[in-house]
N, C-alpha and C positions, 0 to 999 in steps of 0.2 A: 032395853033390849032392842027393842025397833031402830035406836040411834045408832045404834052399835053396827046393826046390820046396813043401815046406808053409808055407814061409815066405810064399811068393809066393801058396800057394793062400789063406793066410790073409789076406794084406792086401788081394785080391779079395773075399773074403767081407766085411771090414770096410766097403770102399770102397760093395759095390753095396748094403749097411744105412745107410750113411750118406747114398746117393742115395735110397732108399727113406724115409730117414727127413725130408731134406730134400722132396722131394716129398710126404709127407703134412702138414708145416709151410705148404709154398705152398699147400695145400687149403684149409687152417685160416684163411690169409689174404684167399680169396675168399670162403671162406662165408659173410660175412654182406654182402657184395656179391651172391652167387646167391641168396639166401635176401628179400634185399631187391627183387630184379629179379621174382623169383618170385610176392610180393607184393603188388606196383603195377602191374606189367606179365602177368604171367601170372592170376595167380589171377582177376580183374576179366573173364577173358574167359570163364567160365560164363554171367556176365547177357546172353552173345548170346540165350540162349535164349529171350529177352522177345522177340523177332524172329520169331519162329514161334508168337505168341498174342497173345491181342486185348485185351491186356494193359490191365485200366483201372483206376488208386490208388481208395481205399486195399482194392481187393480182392486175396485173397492167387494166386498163378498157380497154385494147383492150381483156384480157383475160375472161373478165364479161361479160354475159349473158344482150344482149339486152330485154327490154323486153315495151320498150314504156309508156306509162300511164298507167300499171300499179298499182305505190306504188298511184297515184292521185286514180285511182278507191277503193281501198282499204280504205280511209280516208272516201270513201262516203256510201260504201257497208257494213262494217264489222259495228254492232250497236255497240259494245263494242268501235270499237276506237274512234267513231263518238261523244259516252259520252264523253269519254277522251278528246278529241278535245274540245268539247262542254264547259266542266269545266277548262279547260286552256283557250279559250277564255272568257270567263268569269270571272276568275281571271285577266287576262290583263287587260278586260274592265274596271274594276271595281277598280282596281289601278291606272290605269290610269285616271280616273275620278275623285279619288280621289285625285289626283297628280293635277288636271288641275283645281278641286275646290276650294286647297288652295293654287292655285297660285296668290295670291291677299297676304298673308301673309305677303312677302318680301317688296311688296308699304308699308303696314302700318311699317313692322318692320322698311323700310330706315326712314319715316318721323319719328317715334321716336326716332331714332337716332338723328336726324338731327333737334330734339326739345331739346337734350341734351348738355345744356351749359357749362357745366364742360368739356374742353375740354381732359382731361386726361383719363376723366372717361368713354369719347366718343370712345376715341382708344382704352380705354380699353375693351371694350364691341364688338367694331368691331371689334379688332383683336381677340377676343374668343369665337366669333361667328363664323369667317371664319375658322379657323385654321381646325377644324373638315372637311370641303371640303377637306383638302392634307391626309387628313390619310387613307389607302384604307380599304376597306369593310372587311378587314381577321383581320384587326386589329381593328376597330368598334365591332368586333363578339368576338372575346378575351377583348374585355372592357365588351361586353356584358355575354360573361361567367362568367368571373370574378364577374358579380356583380348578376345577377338572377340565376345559373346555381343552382343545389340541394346542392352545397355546396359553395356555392356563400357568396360574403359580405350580399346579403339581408339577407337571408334567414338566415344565423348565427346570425345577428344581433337581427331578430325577433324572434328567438329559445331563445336565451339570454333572450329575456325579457320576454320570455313565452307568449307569444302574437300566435306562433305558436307551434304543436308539431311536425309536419310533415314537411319536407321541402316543399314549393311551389313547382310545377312546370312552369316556368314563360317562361321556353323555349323549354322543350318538351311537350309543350301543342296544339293543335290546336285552342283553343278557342280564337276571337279577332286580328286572323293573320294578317288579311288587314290591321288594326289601328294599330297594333304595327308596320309593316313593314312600313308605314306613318312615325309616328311618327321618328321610327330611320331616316327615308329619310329626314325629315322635319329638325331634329338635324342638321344633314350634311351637308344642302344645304341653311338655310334661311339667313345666313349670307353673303355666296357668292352671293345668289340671288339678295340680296339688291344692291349690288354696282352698276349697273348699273344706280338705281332709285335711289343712293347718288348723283351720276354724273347730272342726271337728273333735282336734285332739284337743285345742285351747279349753273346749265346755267337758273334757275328762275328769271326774272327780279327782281331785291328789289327793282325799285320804285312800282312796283305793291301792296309788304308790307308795304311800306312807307305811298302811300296812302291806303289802307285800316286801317292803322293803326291811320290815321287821320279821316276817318269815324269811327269811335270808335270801330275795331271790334280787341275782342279777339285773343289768342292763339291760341285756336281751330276753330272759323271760319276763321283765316287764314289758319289752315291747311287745314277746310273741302270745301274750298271757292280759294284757290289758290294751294296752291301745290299739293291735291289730285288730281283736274283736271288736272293740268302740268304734273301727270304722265300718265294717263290715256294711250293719245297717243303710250307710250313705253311701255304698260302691254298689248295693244290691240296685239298688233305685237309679240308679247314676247307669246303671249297667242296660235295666230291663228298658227306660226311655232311650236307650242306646238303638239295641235290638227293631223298637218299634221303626225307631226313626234308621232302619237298618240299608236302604238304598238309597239315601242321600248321603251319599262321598264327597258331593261338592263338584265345584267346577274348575277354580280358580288354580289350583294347584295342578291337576292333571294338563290345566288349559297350556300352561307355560311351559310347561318341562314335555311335553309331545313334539314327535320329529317324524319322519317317516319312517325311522328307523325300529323306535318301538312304539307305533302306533297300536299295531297288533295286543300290543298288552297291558296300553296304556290307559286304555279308551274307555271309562266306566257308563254307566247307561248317563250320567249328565252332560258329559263330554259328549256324547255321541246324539243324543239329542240337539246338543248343541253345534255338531258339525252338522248334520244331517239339517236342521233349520237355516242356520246359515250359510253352510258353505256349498250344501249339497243343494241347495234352490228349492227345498221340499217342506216348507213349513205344516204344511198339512200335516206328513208323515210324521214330521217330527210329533206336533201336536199328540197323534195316537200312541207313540209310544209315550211319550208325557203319561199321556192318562191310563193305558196301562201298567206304568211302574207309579201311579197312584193309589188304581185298585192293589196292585201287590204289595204297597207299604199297608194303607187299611187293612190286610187281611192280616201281615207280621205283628198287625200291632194289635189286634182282636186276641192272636193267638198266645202272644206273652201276656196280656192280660188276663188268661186263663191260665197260664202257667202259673201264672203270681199268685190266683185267688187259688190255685192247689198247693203251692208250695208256702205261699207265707200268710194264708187266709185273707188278706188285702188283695184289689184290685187297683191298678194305675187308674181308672175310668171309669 
């Protein structure tokens, strides 16, 4: 009996080394993901401190002018930048909205895909969907010169046929900025988007098809009756890290396709941080508004995380 129990006390002691030792393993596996995030994301947030001085290149910030909340009072005080601010949040909102409304495009485009029997035809279409995702925004903007610009392929083509006499202006216009800047995103992105909800459909049970396919149902109520739902779950997710991540629109794209023309509507808060740093000579300034559309992502993304732990008893966080 006594054997029995050191027996037992010993293969406890092996077990909770081996958990211990296993658990120092998983450490070893994210360190250079913590160490990475640490990095890009954490370390970068010391230069708020340009935020609280009157910070001006190429002097060094011991030689710059403290001046505390300041450039934050000025954002609240002056009306003129307060519109300004006003109509960049607005523009963000408003693309972003529009971003998170056809986030559903990619579900329907993977299941047509993945209703496409011709399998040549299927790669064919996936792979010239995707490819658009690798080419970057200065080269999307040179396809797009190339083809709307006053002496673009359009506009010759339809001078040609006398259809117009004036060349359009299709890019130094502001009229329809949000829908066009859509759309080019929409071009770029719905083929990447999909591959996760290819994957998705790939791990779908087929007896599920099989018997539905024995209660006599169609094409389309299998898709609208079994795969639609099977993605659901992975657009839910896909959606709400959307939302958190709700005011970062990016740069790259708005940076290109801006003119004077639609600057007014083009200018989401990244852009505009980033003329106001660089063009406007105010790196300070720019910095405060930095950091407050940081405090305003932390708080959109506290909030859908609450929405989530009411709506689907999970928490993102």
């Amino acid at each position: 009996m006594t054997d029995s129990l050191v027996t037992h006390d010993k293969n406890n002691r092996k077990l909770k080394k081996n958990k211990n030792l296993q658990g120092k393993l998983m450490f070893l596996y994210i360190l250079p993901f913590l160490l990475i995030s640490f990095a890009f994301s954490y370390y970068p947030l010391h230069g708020w401190i340009y935020a609280f001085y009157d910070y001006r290149p190429p002097l060094k910030l011991s030689q710059s002018e403290f001046v505390g909340l300041q450039w934050f009072k000025m954002l609240f005080s002056n009306a003129t930048q307060m519109k300004l601010v006003a109509q960049v949040m607005i523009n963000t909102f408003v693309m972003s909205g529009l971003t998170l409304a056809t986030a559903i495009l990619p579900v329907f485009f993977a299941i047509f895909l993945s209703e496409i029997k011709c399998k040549w035809l299927r790669k064919f279409i996936q792979t010239f969907t995707t490819v658009p995702n690798f080419i970057s925004w200065v080269m999307v903007y040179s396809v797009a010169y190339s083809l709307f610009s006053g002496t673009g392929m359009i506009n010759t083509f339809l001078m040609k046929l006398n259809l117009i006499f004036t060349p359009v202006k299709f890019l130094d216009s502001d009229s329809h900025t949000w829908l066009a800047m859509l759309l080019w995103y929409t071009w770029k992105s719905l083929g990447w988007g999909s591959i996760m909800y290819l994957a998705a459909i790939a791990g779908v049970d087929q007896e599920l098809y099989e018997a539905a396919k024995v209660d006599g149902a169609n094409r389309f109520k299998l898709m609208r009756h079994i795969t639609f739902p099977a993605l659901l779950p992975t657009f839910f997710v896909i959606l709400m890290l959307s939302v958190a991540n709700f005011l970062n629109n990016g740069l790259d794209q708005y940076y290109v396709f801006q003119n004077a023309f639609n600057k007014e509507h083009i200018q989401v808060l990244d852009l505009y941080v980033y003329n106001v740093g660089m063009t406007g000579g105010s790196p300070s300034l720019a910095t405060a508004i930095g950091m407050l559309k940081s405090i305003v992502s932390v708080t959109l993304l506290f909030a859908v995380n609450q929405v989530s732990k009411k709506v689907r008893g999970e928490s993102i966080i």
